[in-house]
C-alpha positions as CSV (number, residue, x, y, z in Angstrom):
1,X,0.3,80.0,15.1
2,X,2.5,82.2,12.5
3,X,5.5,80.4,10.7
4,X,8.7,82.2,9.5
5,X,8.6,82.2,5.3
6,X,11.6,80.0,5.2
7,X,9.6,78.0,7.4
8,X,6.5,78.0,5.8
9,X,8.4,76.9,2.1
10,X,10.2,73.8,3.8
11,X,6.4,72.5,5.2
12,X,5.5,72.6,1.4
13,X,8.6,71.3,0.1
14,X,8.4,67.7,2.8
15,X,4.2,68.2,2.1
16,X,4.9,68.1,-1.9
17,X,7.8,65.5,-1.2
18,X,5.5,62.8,1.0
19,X,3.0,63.2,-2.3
20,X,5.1,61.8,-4.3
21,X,6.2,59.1,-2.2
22,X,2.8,58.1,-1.6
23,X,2.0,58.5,-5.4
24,X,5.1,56.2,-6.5
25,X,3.6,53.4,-3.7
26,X,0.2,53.0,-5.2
27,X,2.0,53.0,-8.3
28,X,3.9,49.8,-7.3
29,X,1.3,48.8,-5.6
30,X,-0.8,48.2,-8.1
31,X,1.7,46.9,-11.0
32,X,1.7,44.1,-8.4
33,X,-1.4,42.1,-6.5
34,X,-0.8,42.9,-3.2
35,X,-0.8,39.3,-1.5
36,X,2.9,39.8,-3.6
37,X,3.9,42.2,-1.3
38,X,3.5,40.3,1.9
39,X,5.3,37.3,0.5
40,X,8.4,38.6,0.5
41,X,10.4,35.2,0.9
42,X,12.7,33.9,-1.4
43,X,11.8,31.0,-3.8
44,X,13.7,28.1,-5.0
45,X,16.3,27.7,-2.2
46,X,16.4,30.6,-0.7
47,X,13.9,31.9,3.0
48,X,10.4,30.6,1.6
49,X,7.4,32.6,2.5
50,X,3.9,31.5,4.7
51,X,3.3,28.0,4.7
52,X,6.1,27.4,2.9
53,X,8.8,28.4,5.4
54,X,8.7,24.5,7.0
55,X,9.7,22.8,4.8
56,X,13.0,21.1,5.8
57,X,16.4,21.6,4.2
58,X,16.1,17.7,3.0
59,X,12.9,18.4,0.7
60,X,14.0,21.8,-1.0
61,X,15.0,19.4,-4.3
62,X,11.9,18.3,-4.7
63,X,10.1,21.7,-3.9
64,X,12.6,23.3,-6.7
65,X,11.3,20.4,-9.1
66,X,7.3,21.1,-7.7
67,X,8.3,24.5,-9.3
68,X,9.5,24.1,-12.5
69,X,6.8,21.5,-12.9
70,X,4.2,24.5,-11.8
71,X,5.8,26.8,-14.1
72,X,5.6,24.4,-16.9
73,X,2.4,23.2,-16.4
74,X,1.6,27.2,-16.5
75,X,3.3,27.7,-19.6
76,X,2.0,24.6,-21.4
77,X,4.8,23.0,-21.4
78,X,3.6,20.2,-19.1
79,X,3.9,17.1,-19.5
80,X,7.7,18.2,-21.0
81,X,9.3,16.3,-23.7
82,X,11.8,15.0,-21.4
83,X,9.9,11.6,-20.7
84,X,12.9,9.2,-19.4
85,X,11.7,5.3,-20.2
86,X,13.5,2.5,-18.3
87,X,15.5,4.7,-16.3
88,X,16.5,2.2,-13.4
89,X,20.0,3.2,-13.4
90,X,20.0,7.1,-12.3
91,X,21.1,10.7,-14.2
92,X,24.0,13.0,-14.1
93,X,23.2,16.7,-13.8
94,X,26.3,18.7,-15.0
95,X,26.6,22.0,-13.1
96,X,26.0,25.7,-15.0
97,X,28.0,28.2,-14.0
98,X,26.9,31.2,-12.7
99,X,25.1,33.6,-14.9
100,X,27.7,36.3,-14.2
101,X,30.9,34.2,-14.9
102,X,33.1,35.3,-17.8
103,X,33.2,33.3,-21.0
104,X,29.9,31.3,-19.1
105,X,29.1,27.9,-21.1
106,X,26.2,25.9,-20.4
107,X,26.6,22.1,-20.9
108,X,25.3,21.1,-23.8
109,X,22.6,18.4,-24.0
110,X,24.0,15.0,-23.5
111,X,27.2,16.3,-22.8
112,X,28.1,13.6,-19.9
113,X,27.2,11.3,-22.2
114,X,29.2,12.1,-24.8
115,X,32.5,11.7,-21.9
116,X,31.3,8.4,-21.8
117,X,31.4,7.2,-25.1
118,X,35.2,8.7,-25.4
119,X,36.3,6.6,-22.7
120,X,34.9,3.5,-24.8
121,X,36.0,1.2,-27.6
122,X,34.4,0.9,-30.7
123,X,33.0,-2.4,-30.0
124,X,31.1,-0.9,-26.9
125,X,30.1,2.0,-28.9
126,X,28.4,-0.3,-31.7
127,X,26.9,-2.3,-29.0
128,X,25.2,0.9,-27.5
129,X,24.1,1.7,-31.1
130,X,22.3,-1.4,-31.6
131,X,20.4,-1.0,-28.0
132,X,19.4,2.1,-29.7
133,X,17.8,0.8,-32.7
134,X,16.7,-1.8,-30.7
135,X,14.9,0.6,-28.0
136,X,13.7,3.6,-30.4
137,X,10.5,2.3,-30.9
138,X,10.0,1.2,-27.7
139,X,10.8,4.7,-27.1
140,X,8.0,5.7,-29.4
141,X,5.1,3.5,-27.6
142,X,6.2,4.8,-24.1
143,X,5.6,8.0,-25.2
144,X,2.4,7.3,-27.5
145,X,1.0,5.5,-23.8
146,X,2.2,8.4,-21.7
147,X,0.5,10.8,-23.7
148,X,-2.9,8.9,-23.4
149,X,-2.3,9.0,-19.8
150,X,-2.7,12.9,-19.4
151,X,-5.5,13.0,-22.0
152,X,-7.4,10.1,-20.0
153,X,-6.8,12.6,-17.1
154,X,-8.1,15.4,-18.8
155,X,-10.9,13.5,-20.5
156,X,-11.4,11.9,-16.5
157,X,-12.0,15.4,-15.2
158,X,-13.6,16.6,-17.3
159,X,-16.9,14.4,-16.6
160,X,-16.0,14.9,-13.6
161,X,-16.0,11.2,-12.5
162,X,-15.5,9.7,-8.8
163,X,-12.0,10.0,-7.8
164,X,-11.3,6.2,-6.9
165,X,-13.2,5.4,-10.7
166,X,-10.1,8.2,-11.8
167,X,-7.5,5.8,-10.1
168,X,-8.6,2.8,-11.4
169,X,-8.6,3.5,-15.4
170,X,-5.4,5.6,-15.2
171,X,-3.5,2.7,-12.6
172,X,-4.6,0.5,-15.7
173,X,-2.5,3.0,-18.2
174,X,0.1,3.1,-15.7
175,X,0.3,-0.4,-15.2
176,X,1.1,-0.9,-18.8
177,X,3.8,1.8,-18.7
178,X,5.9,-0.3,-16.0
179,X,5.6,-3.6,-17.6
180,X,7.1,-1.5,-20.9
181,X,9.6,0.1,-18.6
182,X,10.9,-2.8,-17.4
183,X,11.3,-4.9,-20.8
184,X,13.6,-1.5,-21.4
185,X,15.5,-1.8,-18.4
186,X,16.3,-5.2,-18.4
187,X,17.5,-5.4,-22.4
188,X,19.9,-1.7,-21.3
189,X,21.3,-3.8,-18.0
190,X,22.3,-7.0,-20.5
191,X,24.2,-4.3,-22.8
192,X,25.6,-3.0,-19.6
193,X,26.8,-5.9,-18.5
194,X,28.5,-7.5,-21.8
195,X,30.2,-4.2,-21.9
196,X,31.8,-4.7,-18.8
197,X,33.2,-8.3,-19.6
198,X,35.3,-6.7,-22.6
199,X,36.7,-3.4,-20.4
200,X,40.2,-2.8,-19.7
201,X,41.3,-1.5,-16.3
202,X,42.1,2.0,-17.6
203,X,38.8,2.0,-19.4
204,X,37.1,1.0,-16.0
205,X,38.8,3.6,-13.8
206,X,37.9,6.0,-16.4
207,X,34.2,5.5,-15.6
208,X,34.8,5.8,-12.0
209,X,36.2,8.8,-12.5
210,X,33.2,10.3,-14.5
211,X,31.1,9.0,-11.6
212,X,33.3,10.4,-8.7
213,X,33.6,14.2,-10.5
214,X,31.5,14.4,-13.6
215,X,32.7,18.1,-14.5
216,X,36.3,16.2,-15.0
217,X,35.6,15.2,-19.3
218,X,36.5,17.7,-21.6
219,X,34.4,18.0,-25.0
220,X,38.1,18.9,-26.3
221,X,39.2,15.1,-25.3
222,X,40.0,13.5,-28.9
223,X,38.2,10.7,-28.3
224,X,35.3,12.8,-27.8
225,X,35.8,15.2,-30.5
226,X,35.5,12.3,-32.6
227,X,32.8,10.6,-30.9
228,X,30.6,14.3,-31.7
229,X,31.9,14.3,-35.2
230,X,30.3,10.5,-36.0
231,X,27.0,11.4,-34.2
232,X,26.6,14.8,-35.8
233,X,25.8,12.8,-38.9
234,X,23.0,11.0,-36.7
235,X,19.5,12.0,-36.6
236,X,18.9,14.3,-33.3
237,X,16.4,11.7,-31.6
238,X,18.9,8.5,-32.2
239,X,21.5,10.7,-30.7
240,X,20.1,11.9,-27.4
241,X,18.8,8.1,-27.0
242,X,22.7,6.4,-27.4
243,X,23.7,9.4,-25.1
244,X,21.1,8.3,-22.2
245,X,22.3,5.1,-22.8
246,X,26.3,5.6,-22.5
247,X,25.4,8.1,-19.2
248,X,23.1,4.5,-17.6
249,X,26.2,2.3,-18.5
250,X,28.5,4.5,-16.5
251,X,26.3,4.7,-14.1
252,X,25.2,1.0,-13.9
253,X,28.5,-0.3,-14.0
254,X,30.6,2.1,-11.4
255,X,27.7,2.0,-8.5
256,X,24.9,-0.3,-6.8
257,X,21.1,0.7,-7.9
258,X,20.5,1.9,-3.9
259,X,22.9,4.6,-5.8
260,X,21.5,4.9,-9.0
261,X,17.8,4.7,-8.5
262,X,16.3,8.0,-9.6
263,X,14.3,10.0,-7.0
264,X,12.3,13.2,-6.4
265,X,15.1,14.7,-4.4
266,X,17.7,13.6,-7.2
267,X,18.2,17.4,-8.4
268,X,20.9,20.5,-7.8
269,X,19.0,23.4,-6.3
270,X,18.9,26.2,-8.8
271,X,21.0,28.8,-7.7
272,X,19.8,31.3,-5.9
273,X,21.3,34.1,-7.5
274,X,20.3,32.7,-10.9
275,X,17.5,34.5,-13.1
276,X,15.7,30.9,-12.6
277,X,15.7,31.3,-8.9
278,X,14.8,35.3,-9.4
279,X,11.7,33.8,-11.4
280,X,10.6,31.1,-8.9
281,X,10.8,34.0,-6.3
282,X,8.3,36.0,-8.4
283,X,6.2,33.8,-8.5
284,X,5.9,32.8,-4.9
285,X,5.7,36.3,-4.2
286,X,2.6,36.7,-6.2
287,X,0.7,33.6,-4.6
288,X,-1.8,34.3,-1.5
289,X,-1.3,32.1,1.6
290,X,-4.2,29.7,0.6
291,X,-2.0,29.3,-2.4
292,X,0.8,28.9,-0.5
293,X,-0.5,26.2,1.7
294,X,-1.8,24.4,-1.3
295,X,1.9,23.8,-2.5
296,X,2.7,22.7,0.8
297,X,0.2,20.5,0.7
298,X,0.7,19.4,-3.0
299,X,4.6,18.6,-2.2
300,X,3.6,16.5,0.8
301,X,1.8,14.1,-1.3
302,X,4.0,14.0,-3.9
303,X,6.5,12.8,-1.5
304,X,4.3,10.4,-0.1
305,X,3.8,8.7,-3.4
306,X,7.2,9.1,-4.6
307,X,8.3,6.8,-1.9
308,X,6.3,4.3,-2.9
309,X,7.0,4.5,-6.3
310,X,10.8,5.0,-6.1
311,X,10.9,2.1,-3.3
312,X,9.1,-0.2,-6.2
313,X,11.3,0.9,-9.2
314,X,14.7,0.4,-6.4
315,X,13.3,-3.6,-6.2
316,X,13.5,-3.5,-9.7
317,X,16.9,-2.1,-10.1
318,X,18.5,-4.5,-7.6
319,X,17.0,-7.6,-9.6
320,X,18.8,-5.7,-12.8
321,X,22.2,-5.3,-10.9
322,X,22.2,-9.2,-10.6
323,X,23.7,-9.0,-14.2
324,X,26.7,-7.5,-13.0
325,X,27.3,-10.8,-10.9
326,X,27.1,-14.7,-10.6
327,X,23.8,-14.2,-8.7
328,X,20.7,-15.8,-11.1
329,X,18.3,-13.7,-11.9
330,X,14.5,-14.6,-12.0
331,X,13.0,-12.8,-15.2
332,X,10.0,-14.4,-14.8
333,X,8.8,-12.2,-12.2
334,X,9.9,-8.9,-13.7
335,X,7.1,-8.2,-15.6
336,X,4.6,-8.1,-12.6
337,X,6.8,-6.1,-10.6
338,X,6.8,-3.4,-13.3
339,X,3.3,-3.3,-13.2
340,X,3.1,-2.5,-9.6
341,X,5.3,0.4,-10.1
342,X,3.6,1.6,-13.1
343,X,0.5,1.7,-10.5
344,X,2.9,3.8,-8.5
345,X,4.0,5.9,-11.2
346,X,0.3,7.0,-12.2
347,X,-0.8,7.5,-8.6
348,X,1.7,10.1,-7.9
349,X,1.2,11.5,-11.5
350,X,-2.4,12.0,-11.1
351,X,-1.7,13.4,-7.6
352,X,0.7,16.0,-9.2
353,X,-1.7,16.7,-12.2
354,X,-4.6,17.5,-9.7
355,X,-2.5,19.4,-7.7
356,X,-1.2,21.5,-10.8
357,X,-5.2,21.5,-12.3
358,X,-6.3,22.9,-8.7
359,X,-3.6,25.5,-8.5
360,X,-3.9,27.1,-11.8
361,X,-7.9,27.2,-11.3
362,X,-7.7,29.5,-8.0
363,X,-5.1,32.1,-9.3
364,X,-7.3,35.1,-9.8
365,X,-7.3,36.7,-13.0
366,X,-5.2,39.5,-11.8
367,X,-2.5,36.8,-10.8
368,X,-2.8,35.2,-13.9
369,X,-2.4,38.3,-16.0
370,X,1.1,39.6,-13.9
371,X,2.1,36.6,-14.0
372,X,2.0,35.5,-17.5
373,X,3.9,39.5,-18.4
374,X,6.2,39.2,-15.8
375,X,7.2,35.9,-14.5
376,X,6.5,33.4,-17.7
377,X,8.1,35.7,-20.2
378,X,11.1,34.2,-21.3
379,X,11.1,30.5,-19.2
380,X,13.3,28.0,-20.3
């Protein structure tokens, strides 16, 4: 069969033109494992791919925590620096704007805080200062006893040691952590409470406010310009500690500890069209469906154990909101109680750490390479 010139230059043209289309797929093919191009679901909050897609609406909080935990953990940065001692009375998370808005400011650290502090006297303030003083090293031997945990872990694992014998040392660790936790708590919920006898209304409906619509303080209030000024003399640990403590007392004294109690869930969703959310994405992208399944698996235990552990520290937290009332309050029994949720705490931290451990071992040395150029570069 004969083909008219033109003819015959327009096969070569398309034959030259599918080349190169073919050429430029390998190409992305192989700047990419290729288990990342079947995974084409979104991460964070977005369609999630393979065994990831059932999870329900309800437990994509804790999934978008699983993940920056993942990411830290990849990046070293696990266990963070953010270790929150005593915290039976909940956290505000302040909303960033988008990353394409004009004139875009993130909140500063502490920044609900500081609203807080404005709306109180100076007497309230000094009180908050002395819990402070008071609490730093406390502070100091949470942290000193939190870090033994995850080297106990590692040191665990590493002689590779029968998983209940695993339990047992680091539930002793743990338990010790909760008895700490709740000497915290209950000295923060006394400041609390003495605060409150000495408000005014205004002061009090101030708070509320804060609680009801957080974004509603201004860091241009004068109060609060003030407040900044004094603490900028400060050093930068005793500061973010009298912050904590002014966001608790808000928080403590406008709402009931069913309210407060931190949880898993307790976290905005990145946004989706966030470069966090683009990274997350990445990332799942890159993971094979064994993988997948294994964070499916890894978030249904963590949720397991946080229920236990957040329906232990919740116990805790009513016996603290007692303060607030005429009701009598039986100290005697706190310290127990705080040991059985430290036992919680380090049951769903080991869980989460063998989860992490197990993840990072089965990523293939071509998924840890593309991931460490193009999905770690430049975390938070």
């Amino acid at each position: 069969m004969s083909f008219h010139p033109a003819c015959r230059r327009a096969t070569k043209r398309n034959s030259i033109a599918w080349l190169l289309l073919i050429v430029a797929m390998l190409v992305c093919t192989v700047a990419r494992p290729a288990h990342a191009q079947r995974n084409r679901g979104r991460g964070g909050n977005g369609r999630l791919p393979g065994a990831l897609s059932n999870i329900p609406r309800a437990q994509l909080g804790a999934f978008d925590r699983l993940l920056d935990d993942v990411i830290d953990y990849l990046t070293k940065k696990y266990p963070t620096a953010s270790v929150d001692p005593g915290n039976f009375f909940g956290k505000v998370v302040l909303r960033n704007p988008p990353d394409d808005a004009v004139d875009a400011t993130p909140p500063i650290p502490g920044q609900f805080g500081y609203y807080v502090l404005g709306g109180l006297s100076n007497d309230h303030r000094r009180q908050l200062l002395l819990l402070t003083n008071e609490q730093m090293p406390m502070v100091l031997e949470f942290q000193g006893k939190f870090k033994q945990f995850f080297a106990k872990f590692e040191e665990l694992k590493a002689q590779a040691r029968p998983t209940r014998a695993m339990e047992l040392e680091l539930q002793k660790i743990g338990e010790e952590l909760g008895e700490l936790e709740v000497r915290m708590g209950l000295a923060q919920a006394r400041t609390f409470a003495k605060i409150r006898e000495t408000m005014t209304d205004d002061q009090v409906e101030y708070q509320l406010l804060l609680r009801r619509t957080p974004d509603s303080g201004s860091l241009e209030n004068p109060s609060v310009v003030r407040v900044r000024e004094a603490t900028s003399r400060m050093p930068d640990e005793q500061v973010t500690l009298l912050l904590a403590f002014a966001e608790r007392c808000c928080l403590y004294l406008t709402g009931a500890a069913s309210q407060n109690v931190p949880t898993l869930s307790a976290k905005q969703l990145t946004d989706p069209d966030s470069k966090e959310a683009e990274r997350k994405q990445g990332f799942l992208q890159t993971l094979n469906p064994p993988q997948l399944q294994g964070l499916a698996n890894m978030l249904s235990a963590q949720l397991r154990l946080q229920a236990d552990a957040t329906a232990k520290r919740l116990a805790i937290a009513m016996q603290l909101d007692m303060l607030k009332t005429a009701k009598r309050l039986d100290e005697r029994k706190l310290p127990a109680a705080g040991g059985m949720m430290g036992k919680a705490d380090a049951a769903l931290m080991a869980a989460k750490l063998e989860g992490l451990s197990s993840l990072q071992s089965n990523l293939s040395a071509a998924q840890k390479a593309f991931i460490t150029s193009n999905i770690l570069v430049g975390a938070p």
